[in-house]
ZANU-667343 format. One record per residue (C-alpha): residue number from 1; residue in one letter; x negated, y negated, z. Coordinates in Angstrom, 3 decimals. Layout:
# residues N
> num:residu:c1:c2:c3
> NUM:a:X:Y:Z
...
//
This chain:
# residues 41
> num:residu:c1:c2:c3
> 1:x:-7.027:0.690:13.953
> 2:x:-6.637:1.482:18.043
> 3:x:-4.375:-0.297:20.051
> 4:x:-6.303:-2.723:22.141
> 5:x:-8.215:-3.153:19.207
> 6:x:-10.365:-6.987:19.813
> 7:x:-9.069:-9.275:16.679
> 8:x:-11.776:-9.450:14.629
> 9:x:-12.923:-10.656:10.535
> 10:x:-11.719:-7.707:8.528
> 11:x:-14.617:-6.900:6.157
> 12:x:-14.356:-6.606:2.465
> 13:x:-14.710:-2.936:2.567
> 14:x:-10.893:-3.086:5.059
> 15:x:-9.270:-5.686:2.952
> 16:x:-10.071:-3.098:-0.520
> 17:x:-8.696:-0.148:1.322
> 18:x:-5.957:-1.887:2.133
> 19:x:-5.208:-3.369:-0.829
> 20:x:-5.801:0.592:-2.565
> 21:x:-3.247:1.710:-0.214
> 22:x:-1.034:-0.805:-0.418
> 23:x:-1.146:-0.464:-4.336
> 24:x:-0.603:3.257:-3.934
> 25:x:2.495:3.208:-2.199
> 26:x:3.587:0.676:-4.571
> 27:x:2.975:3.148:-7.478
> 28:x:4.324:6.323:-6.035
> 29:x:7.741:4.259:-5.093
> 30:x:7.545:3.033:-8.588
> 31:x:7.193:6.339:-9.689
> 32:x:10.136:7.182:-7.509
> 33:x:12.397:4.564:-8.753
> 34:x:11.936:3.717:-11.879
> 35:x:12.890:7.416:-13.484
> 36:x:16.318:6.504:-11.240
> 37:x:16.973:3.040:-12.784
> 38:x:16.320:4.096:-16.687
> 39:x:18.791:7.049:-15.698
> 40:x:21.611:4.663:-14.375
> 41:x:20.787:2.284:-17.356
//
């Protein structure tokens, strides 16, 4: 995504990667976090 970029329709294909990517960090914080809480519990 460039700066400047015209506003267009994302396509399917830009809304799954985001969605994968945004799922990904989700995990890997998770992954982060979760080990921390069940410690402190």
């Amino acid at each position: 995504m460039a700066f400047g970029e015209e506003q267009h329709k994302k396509s399917t294909f830009e809304k799954i990667t985001l969605i994968v990517v945004v799922v990904m960090v989700l995990a890997t914080i998770a992954g982060l976090i979760l080990p921390a809480i069940s410690a402190i519990m």
